[in-house]
VEXMI-564259 format. One record per residue (C-alpha): x, y, z; residue in one letter. Coordinates in nm, 2 decimals. Layout:
<rs>
<<X,Y,Z>,'A'>
...
</rs>
This chain:
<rs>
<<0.00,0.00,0.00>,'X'>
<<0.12,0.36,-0.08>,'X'>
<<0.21,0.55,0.22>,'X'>
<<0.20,0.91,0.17>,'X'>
<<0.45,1.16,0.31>,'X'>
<<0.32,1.38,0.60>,'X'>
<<0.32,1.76,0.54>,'X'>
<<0.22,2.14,0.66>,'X'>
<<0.07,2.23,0.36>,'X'>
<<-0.31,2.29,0.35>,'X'>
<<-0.33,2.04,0.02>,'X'>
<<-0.33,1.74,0.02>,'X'>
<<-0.48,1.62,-0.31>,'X'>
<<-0.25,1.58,-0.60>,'X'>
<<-0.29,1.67,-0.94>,'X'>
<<-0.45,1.35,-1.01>,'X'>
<<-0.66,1.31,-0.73>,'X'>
<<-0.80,1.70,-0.82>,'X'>
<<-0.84,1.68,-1.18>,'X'>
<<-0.90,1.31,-1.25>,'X'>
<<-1.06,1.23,-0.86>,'X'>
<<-0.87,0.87,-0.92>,'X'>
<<-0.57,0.74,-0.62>,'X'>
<<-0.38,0.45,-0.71>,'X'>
<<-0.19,0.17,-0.43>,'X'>
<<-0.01,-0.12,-0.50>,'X'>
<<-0.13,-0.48,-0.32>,'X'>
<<0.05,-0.70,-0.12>,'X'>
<<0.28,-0.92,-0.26>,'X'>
<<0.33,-1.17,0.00>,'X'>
<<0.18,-1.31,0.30>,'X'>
<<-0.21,-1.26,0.34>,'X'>
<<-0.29,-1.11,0.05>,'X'>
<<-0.71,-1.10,0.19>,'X'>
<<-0.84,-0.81,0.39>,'X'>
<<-0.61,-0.57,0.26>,'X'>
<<-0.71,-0.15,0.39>,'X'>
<<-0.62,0.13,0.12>,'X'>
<<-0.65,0.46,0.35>,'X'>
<<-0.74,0.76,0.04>,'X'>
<<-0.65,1.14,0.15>,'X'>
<<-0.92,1.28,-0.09>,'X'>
<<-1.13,1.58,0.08>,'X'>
<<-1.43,1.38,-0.03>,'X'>
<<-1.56,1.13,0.19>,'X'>
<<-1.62,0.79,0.04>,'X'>
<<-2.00,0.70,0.07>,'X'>
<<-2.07,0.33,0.04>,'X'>
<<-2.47,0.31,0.02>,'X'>
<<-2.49,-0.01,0.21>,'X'>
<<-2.27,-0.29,0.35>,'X'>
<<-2.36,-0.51,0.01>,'X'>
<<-2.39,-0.24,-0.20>,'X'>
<<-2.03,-0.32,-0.40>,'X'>
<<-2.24,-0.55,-0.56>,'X'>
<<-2.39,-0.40,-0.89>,'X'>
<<-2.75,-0.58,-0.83>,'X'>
<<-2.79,-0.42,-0.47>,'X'>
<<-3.08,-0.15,-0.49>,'X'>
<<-2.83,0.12,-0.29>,'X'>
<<-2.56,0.04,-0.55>,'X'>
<<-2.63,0.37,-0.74>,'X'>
<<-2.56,0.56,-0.38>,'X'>
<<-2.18,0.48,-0.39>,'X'>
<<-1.92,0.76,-0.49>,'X'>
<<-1.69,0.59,-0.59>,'X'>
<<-1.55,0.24,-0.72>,'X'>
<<-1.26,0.00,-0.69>,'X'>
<<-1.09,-0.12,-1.00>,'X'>
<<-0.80,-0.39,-1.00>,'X'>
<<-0.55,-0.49,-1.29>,'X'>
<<-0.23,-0.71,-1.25>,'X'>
<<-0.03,-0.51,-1.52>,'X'>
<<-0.17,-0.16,-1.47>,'X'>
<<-0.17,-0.16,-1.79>,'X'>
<<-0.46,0.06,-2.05>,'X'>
<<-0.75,-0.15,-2.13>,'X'>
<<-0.61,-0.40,-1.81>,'X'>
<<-0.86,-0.28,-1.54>,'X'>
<<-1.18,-0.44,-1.42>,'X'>
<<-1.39,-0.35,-1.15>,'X'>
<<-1.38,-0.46,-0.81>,'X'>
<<-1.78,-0.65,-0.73>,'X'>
<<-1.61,-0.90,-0.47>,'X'>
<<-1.70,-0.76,-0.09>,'X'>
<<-1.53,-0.49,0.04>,'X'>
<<-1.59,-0.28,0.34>,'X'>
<<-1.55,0.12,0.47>,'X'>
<<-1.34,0.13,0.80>,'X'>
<<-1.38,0.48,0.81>,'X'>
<<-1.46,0.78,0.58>,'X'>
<<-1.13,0.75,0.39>,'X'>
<<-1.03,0.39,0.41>,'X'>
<<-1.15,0.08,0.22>,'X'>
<<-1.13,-0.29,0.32>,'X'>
<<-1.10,-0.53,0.06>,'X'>
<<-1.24,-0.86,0.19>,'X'>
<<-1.12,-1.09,-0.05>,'X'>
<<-0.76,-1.12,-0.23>,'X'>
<<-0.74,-0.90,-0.55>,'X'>
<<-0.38,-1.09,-0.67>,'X'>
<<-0.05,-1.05,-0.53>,'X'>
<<0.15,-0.71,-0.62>,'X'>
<<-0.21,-0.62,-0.78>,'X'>
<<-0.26,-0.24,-0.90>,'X'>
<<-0.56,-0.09,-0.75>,'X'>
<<-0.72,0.18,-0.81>,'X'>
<<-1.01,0.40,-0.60>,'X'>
<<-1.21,0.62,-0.89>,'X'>
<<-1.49,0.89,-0.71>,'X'>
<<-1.77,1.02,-0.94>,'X'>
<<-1.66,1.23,-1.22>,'X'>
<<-1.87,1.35,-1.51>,'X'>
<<-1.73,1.15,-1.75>,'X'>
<<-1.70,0.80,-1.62>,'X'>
<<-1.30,0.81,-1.51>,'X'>
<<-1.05,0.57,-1.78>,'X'>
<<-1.01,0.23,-1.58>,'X'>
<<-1.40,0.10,-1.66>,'X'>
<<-1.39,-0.09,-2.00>,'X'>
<<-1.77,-0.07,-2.04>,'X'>
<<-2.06,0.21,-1.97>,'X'>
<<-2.16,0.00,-1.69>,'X'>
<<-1.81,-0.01,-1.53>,'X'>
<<-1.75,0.35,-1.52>,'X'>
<<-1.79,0.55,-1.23>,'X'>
<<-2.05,0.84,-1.33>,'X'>
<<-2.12,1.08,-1.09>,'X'>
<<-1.99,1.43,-0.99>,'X'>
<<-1.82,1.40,-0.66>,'X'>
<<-1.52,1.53,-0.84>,'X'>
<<-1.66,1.83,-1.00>,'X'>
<<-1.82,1.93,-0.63>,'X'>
<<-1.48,1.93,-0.51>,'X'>
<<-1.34,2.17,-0.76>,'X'>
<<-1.26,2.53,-0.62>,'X'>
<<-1.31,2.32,-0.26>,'X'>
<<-1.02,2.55,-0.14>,'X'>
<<-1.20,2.88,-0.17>,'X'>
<<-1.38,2.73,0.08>,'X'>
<<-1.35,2.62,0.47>,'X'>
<<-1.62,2.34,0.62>,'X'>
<<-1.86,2.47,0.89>,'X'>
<<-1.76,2.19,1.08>,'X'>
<<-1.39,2.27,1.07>,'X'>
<<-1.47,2.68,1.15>,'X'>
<<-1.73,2.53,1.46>,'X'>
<<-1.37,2.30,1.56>,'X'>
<<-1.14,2.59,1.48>,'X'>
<<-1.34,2.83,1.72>,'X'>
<<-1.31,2.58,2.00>,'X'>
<<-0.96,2.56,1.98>,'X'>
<<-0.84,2.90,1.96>,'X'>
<<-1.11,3.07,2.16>,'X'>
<<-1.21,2.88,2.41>,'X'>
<<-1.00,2.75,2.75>,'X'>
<<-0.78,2.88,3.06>,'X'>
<<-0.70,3.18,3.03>,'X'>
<<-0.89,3.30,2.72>,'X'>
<<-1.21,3.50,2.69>,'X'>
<<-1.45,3.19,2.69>,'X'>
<<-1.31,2.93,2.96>,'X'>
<<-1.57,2.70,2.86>,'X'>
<<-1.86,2.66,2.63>,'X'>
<<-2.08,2.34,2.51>,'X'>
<<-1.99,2.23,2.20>,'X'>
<<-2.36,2.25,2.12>,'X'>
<<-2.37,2.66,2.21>,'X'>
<<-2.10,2.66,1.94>,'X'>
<<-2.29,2.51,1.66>,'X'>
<<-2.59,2.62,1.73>,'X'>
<<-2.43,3.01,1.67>,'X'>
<<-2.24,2.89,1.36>,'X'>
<<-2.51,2.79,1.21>,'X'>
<<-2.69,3.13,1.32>,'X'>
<<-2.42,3.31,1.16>,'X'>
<<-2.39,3.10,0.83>,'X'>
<<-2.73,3.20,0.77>,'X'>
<<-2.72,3.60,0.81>,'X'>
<<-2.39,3.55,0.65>,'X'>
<<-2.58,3.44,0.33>,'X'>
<<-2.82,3.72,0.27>,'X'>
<<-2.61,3.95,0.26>,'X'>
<<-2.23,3.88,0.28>,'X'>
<<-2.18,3.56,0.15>,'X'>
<<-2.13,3.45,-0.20>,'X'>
<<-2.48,3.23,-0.18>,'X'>
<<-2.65,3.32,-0.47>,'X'>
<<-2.80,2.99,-0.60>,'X'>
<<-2.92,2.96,-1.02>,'X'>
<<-3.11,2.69,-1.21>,'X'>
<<-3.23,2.63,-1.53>,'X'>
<<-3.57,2.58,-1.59>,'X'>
<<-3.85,2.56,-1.90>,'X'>
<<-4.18,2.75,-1.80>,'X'>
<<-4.46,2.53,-1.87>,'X'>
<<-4.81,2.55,-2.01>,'X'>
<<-4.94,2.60,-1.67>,'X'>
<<-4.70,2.93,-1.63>,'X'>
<<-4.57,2.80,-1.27>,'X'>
<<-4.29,2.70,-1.14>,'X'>
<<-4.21,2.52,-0.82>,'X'>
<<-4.00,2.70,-0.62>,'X'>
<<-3.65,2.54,-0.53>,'X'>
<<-3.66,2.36,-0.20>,'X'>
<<-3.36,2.57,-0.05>,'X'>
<<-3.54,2.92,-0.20>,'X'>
<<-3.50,3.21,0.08>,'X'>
<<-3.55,3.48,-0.18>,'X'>
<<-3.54,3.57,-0.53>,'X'>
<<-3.22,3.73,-0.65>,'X'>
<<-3.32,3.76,-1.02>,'X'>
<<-3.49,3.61,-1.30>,'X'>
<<-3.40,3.60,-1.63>,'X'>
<<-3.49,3.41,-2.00>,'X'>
<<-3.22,3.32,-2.22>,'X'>
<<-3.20,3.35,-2.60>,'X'>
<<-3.11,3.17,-2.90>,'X'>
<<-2.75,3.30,-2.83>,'X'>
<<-2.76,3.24,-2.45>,'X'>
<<-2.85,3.62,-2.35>,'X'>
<<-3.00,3.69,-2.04>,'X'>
<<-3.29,3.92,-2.09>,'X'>
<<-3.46,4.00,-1.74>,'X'>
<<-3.76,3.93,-1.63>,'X'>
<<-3.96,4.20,-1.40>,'X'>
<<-4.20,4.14,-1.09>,'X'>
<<-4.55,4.21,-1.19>,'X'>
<<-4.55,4.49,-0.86>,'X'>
<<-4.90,4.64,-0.88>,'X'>
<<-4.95,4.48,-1.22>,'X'>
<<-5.13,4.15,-1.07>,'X'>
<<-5.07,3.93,-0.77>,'X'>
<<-5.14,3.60,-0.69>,'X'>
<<-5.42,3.55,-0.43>,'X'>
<<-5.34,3.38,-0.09>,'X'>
<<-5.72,3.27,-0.02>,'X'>
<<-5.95,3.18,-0.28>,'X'>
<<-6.25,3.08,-0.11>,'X'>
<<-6.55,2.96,-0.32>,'X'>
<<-6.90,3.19,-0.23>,'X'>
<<-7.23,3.15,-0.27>,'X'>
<<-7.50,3.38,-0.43>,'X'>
<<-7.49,3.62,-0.17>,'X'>
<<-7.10,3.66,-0.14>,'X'>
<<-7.04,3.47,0.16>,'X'>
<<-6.79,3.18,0.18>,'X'>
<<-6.91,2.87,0.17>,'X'>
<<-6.80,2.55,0.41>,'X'>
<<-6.76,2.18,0.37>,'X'>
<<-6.87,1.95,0.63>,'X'>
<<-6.61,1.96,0.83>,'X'>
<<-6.66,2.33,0.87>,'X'>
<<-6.36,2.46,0.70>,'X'>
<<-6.33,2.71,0.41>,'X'>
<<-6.35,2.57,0.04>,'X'>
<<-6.15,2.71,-0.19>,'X'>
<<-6.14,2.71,-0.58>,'X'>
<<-5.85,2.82,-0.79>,'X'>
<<-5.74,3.19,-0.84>,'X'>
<<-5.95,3.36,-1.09>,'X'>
<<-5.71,3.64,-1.08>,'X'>
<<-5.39,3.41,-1.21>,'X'>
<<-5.66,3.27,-1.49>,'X'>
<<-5.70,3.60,-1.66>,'X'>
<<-5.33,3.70,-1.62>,'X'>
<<-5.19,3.35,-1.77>,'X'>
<<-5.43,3.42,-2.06>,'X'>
<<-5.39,3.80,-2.09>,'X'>
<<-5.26,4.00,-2.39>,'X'>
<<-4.94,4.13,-2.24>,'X'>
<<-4.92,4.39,-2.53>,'X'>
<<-5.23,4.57,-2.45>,'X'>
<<-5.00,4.68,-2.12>,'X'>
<<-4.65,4.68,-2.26>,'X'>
<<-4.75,4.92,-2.56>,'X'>
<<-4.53,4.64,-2.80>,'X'>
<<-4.79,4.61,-3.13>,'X'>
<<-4.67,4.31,-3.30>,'X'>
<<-4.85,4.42,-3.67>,'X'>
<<-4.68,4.39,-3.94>,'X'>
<<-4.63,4.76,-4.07>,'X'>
<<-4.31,4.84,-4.21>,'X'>
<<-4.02,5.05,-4.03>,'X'>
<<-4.15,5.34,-4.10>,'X'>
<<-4.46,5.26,-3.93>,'X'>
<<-4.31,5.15,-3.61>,'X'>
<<-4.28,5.51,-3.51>,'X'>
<<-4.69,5.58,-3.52>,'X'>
<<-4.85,5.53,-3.18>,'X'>
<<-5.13,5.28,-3.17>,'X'>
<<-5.44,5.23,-2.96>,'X'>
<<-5.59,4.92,-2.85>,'X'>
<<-5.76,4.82,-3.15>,'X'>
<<-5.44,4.90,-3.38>,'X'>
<<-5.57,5.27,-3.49>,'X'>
<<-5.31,5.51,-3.58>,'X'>
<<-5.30,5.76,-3.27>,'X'>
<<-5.01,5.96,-3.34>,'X'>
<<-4.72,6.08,-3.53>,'X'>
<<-4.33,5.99,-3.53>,'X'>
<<-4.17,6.05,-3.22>,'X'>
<<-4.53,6.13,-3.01>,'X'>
<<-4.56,5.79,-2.83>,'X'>
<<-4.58,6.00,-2.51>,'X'>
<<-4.71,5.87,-2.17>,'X'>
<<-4.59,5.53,-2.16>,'X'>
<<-4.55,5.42,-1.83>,'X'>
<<-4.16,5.27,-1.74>,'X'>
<<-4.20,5.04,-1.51>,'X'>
<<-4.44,4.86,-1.81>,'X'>
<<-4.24,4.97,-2.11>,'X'>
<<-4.06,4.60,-2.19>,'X'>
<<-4.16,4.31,-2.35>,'X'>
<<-3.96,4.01,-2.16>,'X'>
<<-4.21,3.95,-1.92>,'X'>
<<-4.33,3.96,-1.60>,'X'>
<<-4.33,3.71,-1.32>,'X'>
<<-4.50,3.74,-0.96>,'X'>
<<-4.45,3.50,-0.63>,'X'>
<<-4.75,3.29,-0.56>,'X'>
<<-4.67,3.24,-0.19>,'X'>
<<-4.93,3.03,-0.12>,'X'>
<<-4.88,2.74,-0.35>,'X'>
<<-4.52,2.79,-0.32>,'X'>
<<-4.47,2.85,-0.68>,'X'>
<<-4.35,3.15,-0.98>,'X'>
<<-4.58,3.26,-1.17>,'X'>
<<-4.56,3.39,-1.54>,'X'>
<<-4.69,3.59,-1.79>,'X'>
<<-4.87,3.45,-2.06>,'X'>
<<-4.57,3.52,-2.34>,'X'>
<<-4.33,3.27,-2.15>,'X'>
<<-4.42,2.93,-2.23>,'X'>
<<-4.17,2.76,-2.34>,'X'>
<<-3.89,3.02,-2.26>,'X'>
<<-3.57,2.89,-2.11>,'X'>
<<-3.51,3.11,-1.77>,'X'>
<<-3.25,3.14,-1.53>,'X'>
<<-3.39,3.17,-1.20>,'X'>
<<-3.11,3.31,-0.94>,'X'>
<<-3.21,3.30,-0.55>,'X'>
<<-3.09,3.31,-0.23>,'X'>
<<-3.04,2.99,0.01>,'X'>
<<-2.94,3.01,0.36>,'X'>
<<-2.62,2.83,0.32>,'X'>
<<-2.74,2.55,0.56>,'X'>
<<-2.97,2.34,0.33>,'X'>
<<-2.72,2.07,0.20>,'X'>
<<-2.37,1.96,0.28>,'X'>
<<-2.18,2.14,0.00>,'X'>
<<-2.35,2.48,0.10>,'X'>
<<-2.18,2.45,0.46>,'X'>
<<-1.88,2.63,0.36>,'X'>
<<-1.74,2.91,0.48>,'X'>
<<-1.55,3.14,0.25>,'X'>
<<-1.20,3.16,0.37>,'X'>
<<-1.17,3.55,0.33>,'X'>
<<-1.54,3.56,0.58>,'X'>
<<-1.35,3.31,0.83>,'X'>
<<-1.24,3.57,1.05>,'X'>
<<-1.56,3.75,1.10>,'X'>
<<-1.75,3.40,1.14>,'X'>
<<-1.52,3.38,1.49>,'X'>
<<-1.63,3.73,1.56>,'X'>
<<-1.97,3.72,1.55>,'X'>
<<-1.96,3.34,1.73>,'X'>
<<-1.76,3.54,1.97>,'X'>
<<-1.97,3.81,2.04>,'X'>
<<-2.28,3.56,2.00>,'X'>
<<-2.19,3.35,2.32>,'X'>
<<-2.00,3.63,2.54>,'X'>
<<-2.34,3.90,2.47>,'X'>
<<-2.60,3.59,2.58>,'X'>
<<-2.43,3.52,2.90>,'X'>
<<-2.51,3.66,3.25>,'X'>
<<-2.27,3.91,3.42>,'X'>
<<-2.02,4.00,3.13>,'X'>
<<-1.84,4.35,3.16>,'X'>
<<-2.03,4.60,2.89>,'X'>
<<-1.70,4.71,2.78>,'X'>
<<-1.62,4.39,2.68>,'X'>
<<-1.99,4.28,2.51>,'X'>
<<-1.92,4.68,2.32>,'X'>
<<-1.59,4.59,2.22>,'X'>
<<-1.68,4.24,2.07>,'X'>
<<-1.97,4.40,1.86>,'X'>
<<-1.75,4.67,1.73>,'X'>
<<-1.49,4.40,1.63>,'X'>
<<-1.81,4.15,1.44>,'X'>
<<-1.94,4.44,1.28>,'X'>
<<-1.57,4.58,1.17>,'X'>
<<-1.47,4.22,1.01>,'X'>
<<-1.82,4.17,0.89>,'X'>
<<-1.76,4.47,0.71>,'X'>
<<-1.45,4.41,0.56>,'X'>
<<-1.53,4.04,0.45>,'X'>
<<-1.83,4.21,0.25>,'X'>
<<-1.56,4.43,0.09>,'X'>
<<-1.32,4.10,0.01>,'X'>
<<-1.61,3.94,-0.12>,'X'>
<<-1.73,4.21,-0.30>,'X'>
<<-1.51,4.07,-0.59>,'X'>
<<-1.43,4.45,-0.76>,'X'>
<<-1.16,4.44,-1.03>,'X'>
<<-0.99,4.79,-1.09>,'X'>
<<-0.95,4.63,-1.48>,'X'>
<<-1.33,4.59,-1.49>,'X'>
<<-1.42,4.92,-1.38>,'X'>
<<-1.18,5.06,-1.67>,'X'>
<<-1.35,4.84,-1.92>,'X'>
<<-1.72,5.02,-1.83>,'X'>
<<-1.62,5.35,-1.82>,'X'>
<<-1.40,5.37,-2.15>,'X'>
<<-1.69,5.53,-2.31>,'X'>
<<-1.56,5.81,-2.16>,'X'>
<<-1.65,6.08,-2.44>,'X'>
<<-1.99,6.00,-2.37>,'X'>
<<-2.14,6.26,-2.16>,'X'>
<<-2.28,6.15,-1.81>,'X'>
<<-2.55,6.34,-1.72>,'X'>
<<-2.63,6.36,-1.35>,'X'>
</rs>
């Protein structure tokens, strides 16, 4: 087995491991050549979905990470994956449970987009994306780690905190990861999606808040969508009534409800009776004529006057339907490729648990001032002092995040014999 050499450095993938997610070891090659361990040093932990599930008919098979392949050349074209038993000792170390060969070449491949180069069929490769998630892992420090970090340096004899439950600690990590992402944090979230016929979307199951929303062209352009505002809105109650108005119950008492009139007629409405954008076919000329509803010449070139703004643009609107939990579109959309970008709160899965190394600092501030401002009988001075400090290192991780590049801001203004008017 390969025995890596200890070092300070913060890496501790190589090249291979990085790029191709694949760590190779050498077998035994005398002796008991059965229940061999191979201990990786990836920063992915290998997840095994079951204790049978190295066999390719197990149902939890498709939950593995990773796979084991084996060749007694290490040869191209020589490999074949491991489906004998084999067993996780820990988070980084695999048991083999049966002999692969003496001086066998073995191989440990994690999920990478394109299958890896050791399986010699489809089935044999290792799809997945473990690697991918791990790339630009060093931006990044785990919650975990910052919560253990914390501990060490902050808390004990002689040090502001003498002692603290490990549990205090998480829970105001966990606080602070999640103002830390509305605001400071880079945690803005995008998917793809196709609006539907029905003009909703489900709302992601992480979604805090909307950042923007966007469809995408023929050439990939993002042209922005805008919030309906005091367009429309999508009703919370929609209670069905009877003749005279009043709601009607069903026999258990409770409100029945129907579905939203309101979203009906905006799903079906003619968006270019508000937008002012005619679609007839006049020639260029034409365009310049103002048009009423029924497509009457109104006015003259340059006399389209009292168009509102905030409805001058034809990409479309969308509106939050906070009661079904869904987006809601304008009737021009179906079909349209969008880009929906929104705001988690940077606890709702594992990869989203990471701290941005340049906001590490002011996540121990605020933990700091978290615990010492919640206790009983702490000098003023000191609770002051410690929010000064979070705010002061709050505010410079906003302006290390902030991501400005003195080359960008050249690029936008070199229009500069344009006038700017103020």
């Amino acid at each position: 087995m390969a025995i890596q050499p200890t070092s300070n450095g913060l890496i501790t993938e190589n090249a291979q491991q990085y790029y191709q997610g694949s760590q190779g070891f050498r077998g035994k090659a005398t002796g008991d050549l059965t229940g061999q361990t191979f201990i990786t040093d990836f920063d992915s932990n290998l997840i095994l979905g079951s204790s049978t599930s190295w066999n390719p008919t197990d149902v939890n098979y498709g939950l593995n990470n990773f796979k084991v392949y084996t060749s007694s050349t290490g040869l191209a074209g020589s490999w074949s994956e491991w489906i004998t038993e084999m067993e996780l000792t820990n988070d980084k170390a695999i048991k083999l449970t049966a002999s692969p060969g003496a001086n066998a070449f073995i191989v440990v491949q994690l999920g990478i987009l394109d299958g890896g180069k050791y399986g010699a069929t489809e089935a044999e490769k290792a799809y997945g994306q473990t690697v991918e998630d791990n790339y630009g892992s060093y931006e990044y420090v785990k919650l975990n780690d910052v919560i253990a970090n914390f501990i060490v340096g902050y808390v004990g004899q002689s040090k502001l905190i003498s002692q603290v439950k490990r549990t205090d600690v998480i829970f105001h990590a966990k606080r602070a990861m999640q103002e830390f992402s509305y605001d400071t944090l880079k945690s803005i979230k995008s998917a793809e999606l196709t609006v539907p016929s029905s003009l909703t979307l489900v709302l992601p199951q992480d979604y805090t808040n909307y950042v923007k929303i966007s469809w995408i062209d023929a050439l990939g352009v993002k042209h922005p969508l805008y919030p309906t505002n005091n367009l429309t809105t999508s009703p919370y109650y929609t209670q069905t009534q009877d003749a005279s108005g009043i709601p009607t119950q069903d026999s258990y008492g409770n409100d029945t409800e129907g579905t939203s009139i309101t979203q009906e007629r905006w799903h079906n409405a003619n968006t270019n009776l508000i937008d002012g954008n005619f679609t007839n076919d006049f020639t260029n000329d034409l365009w310049a004529y103002n048009w009423d509803n029924l497509g009457n010449i109104i006015g003259g070139y340059g006399q389209r006057y009292g168009l509102d703004p905030q409805l001058s643009q034809v990409n479309g609107w969308f509106n939050m339907n906070e009661r079904e939990g869904k987006i809601s579109f304008s009737s021009g959309m179906v079909g349209k490729l969008i880009i929906l970008e929104y705001i988690s709160d940077g606890l709702a899965y594992d990869l989203d648990s990471r701290v941005p190394k340049l906001a590490e600092d002011a996540m121990y501030a605020y933990i700091l001032y978290a615990i010492i401002s919640t206790r009983i009988n702490q000098p003023e001075y000191v609770v002051q002092r410690l929010r000064k400090d979070k705010s002061s290192k709050l505010r410079n991780a906003k302006i290390r995040l902030s991501n400005i590049k003195l080359d960008e801001i050249v690029q936008v203004m070199r229009g500069k014999s344009k006038w700017i008017k103020s």
